[in-house]
MDAnalysis code that builds the backbone (N, CA, C; Angstrom):
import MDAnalysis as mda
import numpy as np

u = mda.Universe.empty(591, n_residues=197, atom_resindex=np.repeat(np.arange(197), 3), trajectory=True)
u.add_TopologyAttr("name", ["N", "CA", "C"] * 197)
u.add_TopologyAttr("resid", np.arange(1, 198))
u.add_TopologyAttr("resname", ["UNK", "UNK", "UNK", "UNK", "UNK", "UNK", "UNK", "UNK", "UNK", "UNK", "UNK", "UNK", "UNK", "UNK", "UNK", "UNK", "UNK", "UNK", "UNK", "UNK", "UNK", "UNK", "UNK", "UNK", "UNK", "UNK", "UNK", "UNK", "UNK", "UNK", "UNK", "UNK", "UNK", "UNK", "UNK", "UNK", "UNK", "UNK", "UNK", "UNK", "UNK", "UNK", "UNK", "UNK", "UNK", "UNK", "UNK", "UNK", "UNK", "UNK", "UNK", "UNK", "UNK", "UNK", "UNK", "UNK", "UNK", "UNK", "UNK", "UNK", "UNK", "UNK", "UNK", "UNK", "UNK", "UNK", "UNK", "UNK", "UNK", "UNK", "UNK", "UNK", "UNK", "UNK", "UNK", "UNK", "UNK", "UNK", "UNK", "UNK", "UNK", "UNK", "UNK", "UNK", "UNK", "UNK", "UNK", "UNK", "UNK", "UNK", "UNK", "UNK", "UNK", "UNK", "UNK", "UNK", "UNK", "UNK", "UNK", "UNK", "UNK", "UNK", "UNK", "UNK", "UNK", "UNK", "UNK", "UNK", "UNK", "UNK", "UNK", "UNK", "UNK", "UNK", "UNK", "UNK", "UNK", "UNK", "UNK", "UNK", "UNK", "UNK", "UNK", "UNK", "UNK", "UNK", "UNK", "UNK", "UNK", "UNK", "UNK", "UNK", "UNK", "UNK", "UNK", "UNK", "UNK", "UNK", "UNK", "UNK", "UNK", "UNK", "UNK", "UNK", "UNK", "UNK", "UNK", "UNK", "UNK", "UNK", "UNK", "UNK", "UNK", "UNK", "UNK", "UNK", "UNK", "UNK", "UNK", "UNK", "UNK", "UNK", "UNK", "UNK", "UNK", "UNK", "UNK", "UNK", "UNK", "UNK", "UNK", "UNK", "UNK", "UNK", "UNK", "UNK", "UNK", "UNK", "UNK", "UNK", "UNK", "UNK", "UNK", "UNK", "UNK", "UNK", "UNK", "UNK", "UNK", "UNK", "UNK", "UNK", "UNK", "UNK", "UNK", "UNK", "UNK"])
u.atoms.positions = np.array([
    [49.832, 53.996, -40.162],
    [48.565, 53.456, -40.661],
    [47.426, 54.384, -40.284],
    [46.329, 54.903, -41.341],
    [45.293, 55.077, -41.051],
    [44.298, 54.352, -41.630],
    [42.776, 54.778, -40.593],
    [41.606, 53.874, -40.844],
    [41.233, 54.557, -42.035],
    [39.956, 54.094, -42.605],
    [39.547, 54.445, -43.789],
    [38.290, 54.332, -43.492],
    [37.095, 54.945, -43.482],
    [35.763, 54.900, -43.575],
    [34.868, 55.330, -44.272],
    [33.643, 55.185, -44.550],
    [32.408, 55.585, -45.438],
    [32.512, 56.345, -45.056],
    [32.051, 57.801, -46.067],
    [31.902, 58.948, -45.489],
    [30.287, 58.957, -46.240],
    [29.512, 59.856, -45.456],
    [27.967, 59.766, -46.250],
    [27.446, 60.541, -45.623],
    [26.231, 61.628, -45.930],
    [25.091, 62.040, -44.982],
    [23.737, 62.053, -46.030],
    [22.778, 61.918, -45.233],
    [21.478, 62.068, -45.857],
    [20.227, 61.755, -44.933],
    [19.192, 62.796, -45.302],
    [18.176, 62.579, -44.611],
    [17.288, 61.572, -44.727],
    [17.782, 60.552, -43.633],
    [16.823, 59.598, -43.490],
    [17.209, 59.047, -42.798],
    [16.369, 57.487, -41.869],
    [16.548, 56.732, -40.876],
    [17.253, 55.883, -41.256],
    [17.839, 55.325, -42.187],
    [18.551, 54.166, -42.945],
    [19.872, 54.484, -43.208],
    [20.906, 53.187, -42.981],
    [22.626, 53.688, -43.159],
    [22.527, 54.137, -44.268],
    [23.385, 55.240, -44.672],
    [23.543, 56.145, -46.187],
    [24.666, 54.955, -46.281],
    [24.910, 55.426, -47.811],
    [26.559, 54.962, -48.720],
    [27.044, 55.742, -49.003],
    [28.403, 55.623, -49.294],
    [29.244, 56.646, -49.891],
    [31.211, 56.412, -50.602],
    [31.426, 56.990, -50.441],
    [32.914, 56.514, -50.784],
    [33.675, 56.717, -49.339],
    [34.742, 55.838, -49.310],
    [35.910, 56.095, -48.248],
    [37.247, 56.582, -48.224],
    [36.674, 57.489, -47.273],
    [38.120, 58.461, -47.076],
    [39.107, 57.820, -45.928],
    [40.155, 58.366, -46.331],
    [41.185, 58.140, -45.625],
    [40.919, 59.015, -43.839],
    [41.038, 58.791, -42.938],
    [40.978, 59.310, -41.853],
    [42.215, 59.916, -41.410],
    [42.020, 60.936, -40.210],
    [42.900, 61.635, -40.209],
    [43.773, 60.528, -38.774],
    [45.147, 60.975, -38.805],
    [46.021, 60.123, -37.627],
    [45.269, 59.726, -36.165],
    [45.216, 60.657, -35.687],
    [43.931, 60.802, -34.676],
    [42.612, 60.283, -34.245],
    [41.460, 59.970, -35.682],
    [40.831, 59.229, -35.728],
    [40.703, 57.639, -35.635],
    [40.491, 56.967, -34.716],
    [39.993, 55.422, -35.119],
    [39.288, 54.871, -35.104],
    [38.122, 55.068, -35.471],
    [37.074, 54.492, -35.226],
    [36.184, 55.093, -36.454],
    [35.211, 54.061, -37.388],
    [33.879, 54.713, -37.829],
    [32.640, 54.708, -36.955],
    [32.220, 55.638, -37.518],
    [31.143, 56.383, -37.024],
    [30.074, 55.863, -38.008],
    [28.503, 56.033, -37.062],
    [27.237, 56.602, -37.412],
    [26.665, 56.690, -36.726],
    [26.078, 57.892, -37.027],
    [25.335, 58.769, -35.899],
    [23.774, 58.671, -36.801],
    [22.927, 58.880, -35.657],
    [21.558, 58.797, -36.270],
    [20.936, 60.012, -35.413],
    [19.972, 60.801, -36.172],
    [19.302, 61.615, -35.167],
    [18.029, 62.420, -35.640],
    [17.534, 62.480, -34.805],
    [15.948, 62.795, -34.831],
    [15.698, 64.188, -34.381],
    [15.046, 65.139, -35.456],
    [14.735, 66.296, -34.517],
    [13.597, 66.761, -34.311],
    [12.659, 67.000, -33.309],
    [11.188, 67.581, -33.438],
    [11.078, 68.884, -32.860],
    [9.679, 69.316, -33.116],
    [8.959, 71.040, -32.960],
    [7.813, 70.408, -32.821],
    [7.419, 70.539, -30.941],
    [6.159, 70.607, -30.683],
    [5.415, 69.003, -30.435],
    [6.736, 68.238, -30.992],
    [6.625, 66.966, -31.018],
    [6.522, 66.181, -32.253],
    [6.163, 67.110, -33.268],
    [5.996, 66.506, -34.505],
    [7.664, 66.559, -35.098],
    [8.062, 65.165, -35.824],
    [8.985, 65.108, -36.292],
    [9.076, 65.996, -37.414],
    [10.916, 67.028, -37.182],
    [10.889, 67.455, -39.000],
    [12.052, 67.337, -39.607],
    [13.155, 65.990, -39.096],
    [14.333, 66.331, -39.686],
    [14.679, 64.557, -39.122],
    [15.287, 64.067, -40.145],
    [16.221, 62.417, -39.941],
    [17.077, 63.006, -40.527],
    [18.215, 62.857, -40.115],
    [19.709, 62.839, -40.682],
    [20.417, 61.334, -40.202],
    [21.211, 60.734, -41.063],
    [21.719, 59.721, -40.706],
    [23.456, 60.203, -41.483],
    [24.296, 59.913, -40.841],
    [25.666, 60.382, -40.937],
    [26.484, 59.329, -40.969],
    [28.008, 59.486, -42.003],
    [28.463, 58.094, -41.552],
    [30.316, 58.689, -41.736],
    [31.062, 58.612, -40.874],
    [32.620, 59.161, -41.139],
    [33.660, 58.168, -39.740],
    [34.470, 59.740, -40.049],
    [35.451, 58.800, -39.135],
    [35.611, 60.088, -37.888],
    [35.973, 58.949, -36.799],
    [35.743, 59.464, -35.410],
    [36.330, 59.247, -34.433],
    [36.475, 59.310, -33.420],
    [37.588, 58.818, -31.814],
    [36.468, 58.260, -31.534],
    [37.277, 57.420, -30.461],
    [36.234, 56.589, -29.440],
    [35.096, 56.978, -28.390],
    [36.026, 58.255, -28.456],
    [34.974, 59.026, -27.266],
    [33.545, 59.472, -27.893],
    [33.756, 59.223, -29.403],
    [32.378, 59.949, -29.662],
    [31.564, 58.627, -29.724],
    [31.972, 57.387, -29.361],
    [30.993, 56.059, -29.886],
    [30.031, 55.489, -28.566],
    [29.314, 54.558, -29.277],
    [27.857, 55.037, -28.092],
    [27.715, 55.986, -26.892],
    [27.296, 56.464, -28.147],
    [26.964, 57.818, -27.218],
    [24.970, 57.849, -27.796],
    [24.526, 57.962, -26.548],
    [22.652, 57.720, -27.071],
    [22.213, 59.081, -25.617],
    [21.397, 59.840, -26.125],
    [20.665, 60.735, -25.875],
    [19.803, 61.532, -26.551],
    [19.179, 62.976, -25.243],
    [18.475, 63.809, -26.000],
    [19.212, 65.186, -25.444],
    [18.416, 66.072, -26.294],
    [18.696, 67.686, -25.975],
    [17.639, 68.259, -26.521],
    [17.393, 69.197, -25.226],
    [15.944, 69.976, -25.693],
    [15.996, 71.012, -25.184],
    [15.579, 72.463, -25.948],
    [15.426, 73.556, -25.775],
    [13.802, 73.791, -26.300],
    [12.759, 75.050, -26.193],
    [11.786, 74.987, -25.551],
    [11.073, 74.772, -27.162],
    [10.103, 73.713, -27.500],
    [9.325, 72.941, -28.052],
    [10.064, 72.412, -29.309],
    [11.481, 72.240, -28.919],
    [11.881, 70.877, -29.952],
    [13.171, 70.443, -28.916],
    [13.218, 69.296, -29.385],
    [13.790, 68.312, -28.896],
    [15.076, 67.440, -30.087],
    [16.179, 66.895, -29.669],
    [16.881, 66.595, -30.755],
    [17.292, 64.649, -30.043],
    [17.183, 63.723, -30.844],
    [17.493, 62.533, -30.286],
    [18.734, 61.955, -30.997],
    [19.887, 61.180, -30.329],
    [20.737, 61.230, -31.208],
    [20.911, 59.444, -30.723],
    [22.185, 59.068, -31.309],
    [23.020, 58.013, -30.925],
    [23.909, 57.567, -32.255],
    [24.972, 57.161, -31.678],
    [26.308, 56.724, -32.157],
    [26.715, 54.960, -32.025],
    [27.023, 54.455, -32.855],
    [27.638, 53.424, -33.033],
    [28.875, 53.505, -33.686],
    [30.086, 51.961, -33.730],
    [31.640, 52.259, -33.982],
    [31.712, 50.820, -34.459],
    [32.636, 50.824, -35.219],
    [33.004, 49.464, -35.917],
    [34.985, 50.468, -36.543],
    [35.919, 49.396, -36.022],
    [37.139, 49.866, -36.000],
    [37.906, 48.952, -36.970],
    [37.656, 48.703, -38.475],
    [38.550, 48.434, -39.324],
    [37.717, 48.909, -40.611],
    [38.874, 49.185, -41.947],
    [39.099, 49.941, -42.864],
    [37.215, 49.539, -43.329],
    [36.398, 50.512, -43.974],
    [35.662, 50.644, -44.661],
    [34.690, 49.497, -43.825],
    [34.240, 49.379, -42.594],
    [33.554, 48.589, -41.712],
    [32.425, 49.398, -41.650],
    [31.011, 48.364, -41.295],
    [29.571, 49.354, -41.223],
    [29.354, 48.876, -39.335],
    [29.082, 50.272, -39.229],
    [28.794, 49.867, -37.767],
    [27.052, 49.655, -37.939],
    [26.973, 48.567, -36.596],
    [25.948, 48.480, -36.577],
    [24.927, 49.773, -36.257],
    [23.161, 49.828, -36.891],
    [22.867, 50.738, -36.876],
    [22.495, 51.304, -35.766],
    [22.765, 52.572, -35.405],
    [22.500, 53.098, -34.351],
    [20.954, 53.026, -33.634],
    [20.614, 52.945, -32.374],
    [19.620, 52.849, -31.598],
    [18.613, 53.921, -31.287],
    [17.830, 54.834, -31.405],
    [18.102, 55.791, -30.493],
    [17.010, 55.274, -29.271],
    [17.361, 56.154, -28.231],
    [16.403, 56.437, -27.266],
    [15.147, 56.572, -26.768],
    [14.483, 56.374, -25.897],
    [12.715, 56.372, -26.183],
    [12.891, 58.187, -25.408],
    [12.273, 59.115, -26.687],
    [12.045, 60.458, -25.799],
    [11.593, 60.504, -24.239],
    [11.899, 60.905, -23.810],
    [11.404, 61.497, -22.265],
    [10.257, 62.577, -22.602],
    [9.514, 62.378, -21.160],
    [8.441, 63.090, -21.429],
    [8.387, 63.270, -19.929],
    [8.552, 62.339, -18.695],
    [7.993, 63.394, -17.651],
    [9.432, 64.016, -16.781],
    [8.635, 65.126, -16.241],
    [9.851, 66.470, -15.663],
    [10.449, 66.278, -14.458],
    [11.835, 65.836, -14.426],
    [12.534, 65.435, -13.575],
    [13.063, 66.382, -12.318],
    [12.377, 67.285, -12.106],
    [12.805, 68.461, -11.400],
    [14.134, 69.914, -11.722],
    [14.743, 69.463, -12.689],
    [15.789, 70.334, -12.777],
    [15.286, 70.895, -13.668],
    [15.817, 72.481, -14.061],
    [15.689, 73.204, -14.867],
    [16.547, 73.816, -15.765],
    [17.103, 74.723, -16.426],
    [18.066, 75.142, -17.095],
    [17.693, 76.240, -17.656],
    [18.654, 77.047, -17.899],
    [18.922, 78.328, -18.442],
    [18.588, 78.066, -20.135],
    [17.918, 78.842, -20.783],
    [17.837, 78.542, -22.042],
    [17.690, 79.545, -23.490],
    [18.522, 79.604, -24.345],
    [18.525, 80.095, -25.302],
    [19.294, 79.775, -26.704],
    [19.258, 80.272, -27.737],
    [20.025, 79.903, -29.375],
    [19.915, 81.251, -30.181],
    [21.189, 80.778, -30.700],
    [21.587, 82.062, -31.672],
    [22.414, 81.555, -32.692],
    [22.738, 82.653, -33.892],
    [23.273, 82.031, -34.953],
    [24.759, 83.162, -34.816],
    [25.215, 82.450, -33.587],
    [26.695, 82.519, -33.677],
    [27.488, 81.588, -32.964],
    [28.990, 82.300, -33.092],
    [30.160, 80.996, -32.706],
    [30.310, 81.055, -30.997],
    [29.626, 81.911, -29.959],
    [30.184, 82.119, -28.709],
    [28.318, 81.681, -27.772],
    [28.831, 81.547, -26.597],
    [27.272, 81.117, -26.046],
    [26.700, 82.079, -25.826],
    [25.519, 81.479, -26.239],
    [23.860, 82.776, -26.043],
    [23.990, 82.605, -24.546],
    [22.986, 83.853, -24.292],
    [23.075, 84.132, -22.801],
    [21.304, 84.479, -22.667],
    [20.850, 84.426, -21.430],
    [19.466, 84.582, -21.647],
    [18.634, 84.351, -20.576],
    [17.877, 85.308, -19.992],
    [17.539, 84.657, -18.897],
    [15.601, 84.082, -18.244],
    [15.680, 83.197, -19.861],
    [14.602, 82.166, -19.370],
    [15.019, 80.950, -19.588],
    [14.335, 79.958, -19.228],
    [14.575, 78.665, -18.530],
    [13.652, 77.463, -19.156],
    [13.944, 76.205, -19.030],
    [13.352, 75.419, -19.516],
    [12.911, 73.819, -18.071],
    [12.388, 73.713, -18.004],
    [11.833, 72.735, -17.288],
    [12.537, 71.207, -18.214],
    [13.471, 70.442, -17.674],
    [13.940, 69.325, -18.003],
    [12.892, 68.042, -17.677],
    [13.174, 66.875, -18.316],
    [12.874, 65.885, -18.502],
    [13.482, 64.449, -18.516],
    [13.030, 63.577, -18.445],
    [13.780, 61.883, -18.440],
    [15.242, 62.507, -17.840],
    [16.044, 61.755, -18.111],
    [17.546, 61.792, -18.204],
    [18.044, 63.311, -18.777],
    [17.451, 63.993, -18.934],
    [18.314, 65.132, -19.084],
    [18.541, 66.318, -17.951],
    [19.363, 65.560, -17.459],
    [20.231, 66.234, -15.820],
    [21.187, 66.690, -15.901],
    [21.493, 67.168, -17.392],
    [22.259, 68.381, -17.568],
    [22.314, 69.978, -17.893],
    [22.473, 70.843, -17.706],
    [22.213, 71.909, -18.288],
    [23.636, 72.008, -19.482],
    [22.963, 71.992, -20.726],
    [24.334, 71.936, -21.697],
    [24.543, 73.609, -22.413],
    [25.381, 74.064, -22.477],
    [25.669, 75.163, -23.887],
    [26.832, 74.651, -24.460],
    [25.847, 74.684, -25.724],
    [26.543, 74.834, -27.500],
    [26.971, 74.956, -28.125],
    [28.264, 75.486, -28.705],
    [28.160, 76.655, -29.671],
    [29.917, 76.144, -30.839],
    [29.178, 76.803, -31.706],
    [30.475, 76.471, -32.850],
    [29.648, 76.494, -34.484],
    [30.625, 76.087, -35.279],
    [30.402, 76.326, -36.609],
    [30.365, 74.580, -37.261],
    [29.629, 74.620, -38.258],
    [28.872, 73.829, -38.561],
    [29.299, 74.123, -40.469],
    [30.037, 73.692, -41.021],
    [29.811, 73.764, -42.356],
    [29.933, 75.728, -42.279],
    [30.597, 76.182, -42.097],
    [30.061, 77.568, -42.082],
    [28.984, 78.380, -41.117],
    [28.164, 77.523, -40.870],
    [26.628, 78.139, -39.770],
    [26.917, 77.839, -38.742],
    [26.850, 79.305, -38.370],
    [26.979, 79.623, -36.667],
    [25.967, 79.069, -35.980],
    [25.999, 78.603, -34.728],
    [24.998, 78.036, -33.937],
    [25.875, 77.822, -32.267],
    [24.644, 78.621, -31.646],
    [24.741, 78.369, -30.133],
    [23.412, 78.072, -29.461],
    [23.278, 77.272, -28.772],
    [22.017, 77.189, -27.393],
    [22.338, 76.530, -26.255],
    [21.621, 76.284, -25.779],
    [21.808, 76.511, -23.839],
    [20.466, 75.442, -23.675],
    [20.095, 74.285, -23.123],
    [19.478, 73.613, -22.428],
    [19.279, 72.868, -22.009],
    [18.341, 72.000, -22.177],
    [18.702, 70.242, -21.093],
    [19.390, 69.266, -21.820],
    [19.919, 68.678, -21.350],
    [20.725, 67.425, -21.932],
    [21.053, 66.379, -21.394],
    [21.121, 65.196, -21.995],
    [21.272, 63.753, -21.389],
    [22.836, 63.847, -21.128],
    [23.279, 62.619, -19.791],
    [24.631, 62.989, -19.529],
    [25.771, 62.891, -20.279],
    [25.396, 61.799, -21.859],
    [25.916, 60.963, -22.673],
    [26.595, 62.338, -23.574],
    [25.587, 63.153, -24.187],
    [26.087, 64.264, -25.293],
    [26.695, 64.920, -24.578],
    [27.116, 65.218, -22.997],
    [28.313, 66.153, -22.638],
    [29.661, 65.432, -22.763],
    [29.980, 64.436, -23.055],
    [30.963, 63.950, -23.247],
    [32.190, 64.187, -23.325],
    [31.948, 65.194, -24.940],
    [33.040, 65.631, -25.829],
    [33.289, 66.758, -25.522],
    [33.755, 67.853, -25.051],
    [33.465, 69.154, -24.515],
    [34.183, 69.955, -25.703],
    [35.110, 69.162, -26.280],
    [35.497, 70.070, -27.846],
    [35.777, 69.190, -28.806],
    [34.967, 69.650, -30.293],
    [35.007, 68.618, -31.419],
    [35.736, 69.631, -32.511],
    [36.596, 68.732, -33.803],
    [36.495, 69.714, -34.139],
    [36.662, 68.598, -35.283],
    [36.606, 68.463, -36.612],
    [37.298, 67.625, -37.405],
    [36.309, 67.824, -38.994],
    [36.170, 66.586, -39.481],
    [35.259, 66.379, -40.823],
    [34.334, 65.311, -40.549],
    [32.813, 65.162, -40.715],
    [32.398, 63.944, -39.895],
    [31.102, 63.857, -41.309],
    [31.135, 62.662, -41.807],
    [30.344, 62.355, -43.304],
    [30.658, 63.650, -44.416],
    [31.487, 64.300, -45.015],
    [31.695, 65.461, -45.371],
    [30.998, 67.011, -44.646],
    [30.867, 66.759, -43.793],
    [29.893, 67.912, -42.896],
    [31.985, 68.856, -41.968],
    [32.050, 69.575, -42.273],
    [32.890, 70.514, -41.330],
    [32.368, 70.835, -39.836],
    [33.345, 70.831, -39.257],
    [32.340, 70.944, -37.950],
    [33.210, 71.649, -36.569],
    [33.180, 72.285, -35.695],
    [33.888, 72.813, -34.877],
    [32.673, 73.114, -33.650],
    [33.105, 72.319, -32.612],
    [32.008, 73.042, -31.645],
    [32.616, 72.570, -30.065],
    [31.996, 73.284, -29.300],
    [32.663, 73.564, -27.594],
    [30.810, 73.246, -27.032],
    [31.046, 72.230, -25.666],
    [30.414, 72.362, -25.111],
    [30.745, 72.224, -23.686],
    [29.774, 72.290, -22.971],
    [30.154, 72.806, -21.660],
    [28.601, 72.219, -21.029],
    [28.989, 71.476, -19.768],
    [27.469, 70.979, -19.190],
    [27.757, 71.063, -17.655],
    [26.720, 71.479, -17.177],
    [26.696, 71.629, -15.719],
    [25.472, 71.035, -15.003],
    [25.467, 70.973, -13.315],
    [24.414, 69.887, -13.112],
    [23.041, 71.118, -13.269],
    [21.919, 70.425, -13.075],
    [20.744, 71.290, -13.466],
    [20.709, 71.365, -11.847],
    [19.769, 72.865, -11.746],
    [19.167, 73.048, -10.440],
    [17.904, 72.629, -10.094],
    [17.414, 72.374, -8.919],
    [15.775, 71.360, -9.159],
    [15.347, 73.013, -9.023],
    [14.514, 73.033, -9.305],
    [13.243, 73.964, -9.158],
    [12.803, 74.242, -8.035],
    [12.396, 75.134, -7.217],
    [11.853, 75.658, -5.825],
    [10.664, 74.285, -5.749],
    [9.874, 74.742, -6.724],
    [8.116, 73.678, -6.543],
    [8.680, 72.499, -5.876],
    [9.322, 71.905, -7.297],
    [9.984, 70.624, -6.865],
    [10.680, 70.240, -5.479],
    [11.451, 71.093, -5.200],
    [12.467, 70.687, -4.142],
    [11.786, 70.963, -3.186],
    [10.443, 72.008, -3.085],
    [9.012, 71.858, -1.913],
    [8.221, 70.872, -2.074],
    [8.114, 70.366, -3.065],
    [7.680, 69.212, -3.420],
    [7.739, 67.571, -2.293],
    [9.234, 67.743, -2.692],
    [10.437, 66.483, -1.784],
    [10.106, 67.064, -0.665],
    [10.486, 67.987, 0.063],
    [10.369, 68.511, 0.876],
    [9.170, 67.959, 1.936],
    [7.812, 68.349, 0.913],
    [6.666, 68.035, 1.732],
    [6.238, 66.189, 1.932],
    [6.898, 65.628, 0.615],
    [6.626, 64.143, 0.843],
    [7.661, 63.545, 2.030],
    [8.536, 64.071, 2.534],
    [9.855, 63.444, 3.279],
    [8.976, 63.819, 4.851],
    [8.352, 65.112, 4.456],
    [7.633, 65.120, 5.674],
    [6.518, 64.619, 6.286],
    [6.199, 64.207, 5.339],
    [4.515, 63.337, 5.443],
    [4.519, 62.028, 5.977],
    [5.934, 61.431, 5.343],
    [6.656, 60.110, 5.542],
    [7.046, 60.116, 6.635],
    [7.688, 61.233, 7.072],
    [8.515, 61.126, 8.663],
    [7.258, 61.117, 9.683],
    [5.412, 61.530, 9.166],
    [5.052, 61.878, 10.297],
    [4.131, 60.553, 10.425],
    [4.042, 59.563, 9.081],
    [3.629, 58.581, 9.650],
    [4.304, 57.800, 10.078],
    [6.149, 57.945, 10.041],
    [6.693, 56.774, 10.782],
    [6.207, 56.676, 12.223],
    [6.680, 58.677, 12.496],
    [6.665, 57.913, 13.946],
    [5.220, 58.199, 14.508],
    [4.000, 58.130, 13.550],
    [2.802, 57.845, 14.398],
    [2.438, 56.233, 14.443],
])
């Protein structure tokens, strides 16, 4: 037996339609993914997606940001033939800087960019993530903060709303920042000197 799900993509905040494909053995679960991308803060991209998927990819809600855009995602699952999952949630962006930092860069290929400037992280993104894989044909790699949720999958590879897709990621913990960790530093000491006065 396989599942069967909507397959669909289109730009916008609202579940797409489409016809249903047969899923592959492997897959059980439908998918939709919703996601938001900005530059600078101003929104310039809704994609809403709808296929078939493993479990591991279902609620899954975060962000990822490299330096003045930001990407917001989340996943919902509903597990019988041609089922609508409920619509996905996303996240309230983060905005203040949680001390860690990350290595940061993007390129339009299949292996990780390398690079050595950095990005100042935010909310929940206490990961340092890299990227990289093919997309429908388009190469794409980057390197930066990420919520703990999108390291999940560390290799995808399959058909997801007719979109082709192949990608490797890899997440490690972020380092706090010197300021920061002088930061802690100086409040732990301030604290210790009014205890014991």
């Amino acid at each position: 037996y396989s599942l069967s799900c909507i397959q669909c993509v289109e730009a916008t905040d609202a579940p797409c339609s489409g016809t249903a494909d047969v899923c592959a053995p492997s897959e059980d679960a439908c998918i939709s993914k919703y996601a938001l991308t900005s530059i600078g803060g101003i929104q310039i991209s809704k994609l809403f997606v709808r296929g078939c998927g493993t479990r591991s990819q279902c609620s899954i809600s975060g962000s990822l940001s490299i330096p003045l855009s930001r990407m917001v995602a989340s996943t919902t699952c509903c597990y019988t033939d041609r089922c609508m999952p409920s619509r996905p949630i996303l996240p309230p962006a983060p905005t203040n800087l949680n001390g860690v930092v990350c290595k940061t860069c993007q390129g339009l290929q299949d292996y990780p960019c390398e690079s050595d400037e950095y990005i100042n992280c935010v909310g929940n993104e206490t990961k340092c993530i890299s990227q990289f894989g093919t997309t429908s044909g388009a190469k794409t790699a980057l390197r930066g903060c990420s919520s703990p949720d999108l390291c999940k999958n560390p290799h995808e590879e399959g058909s997801f709303g007719g979109l082709k897709f192949s990608m490797k990621i890899t997440c490690t913990d972020g380092t706090a920042t010197l300021h920061y960790s002088l930061y802690l530093l100086s409040a732990t000491t301030i604290w210790l000197f009014k205890v014991m006065n």
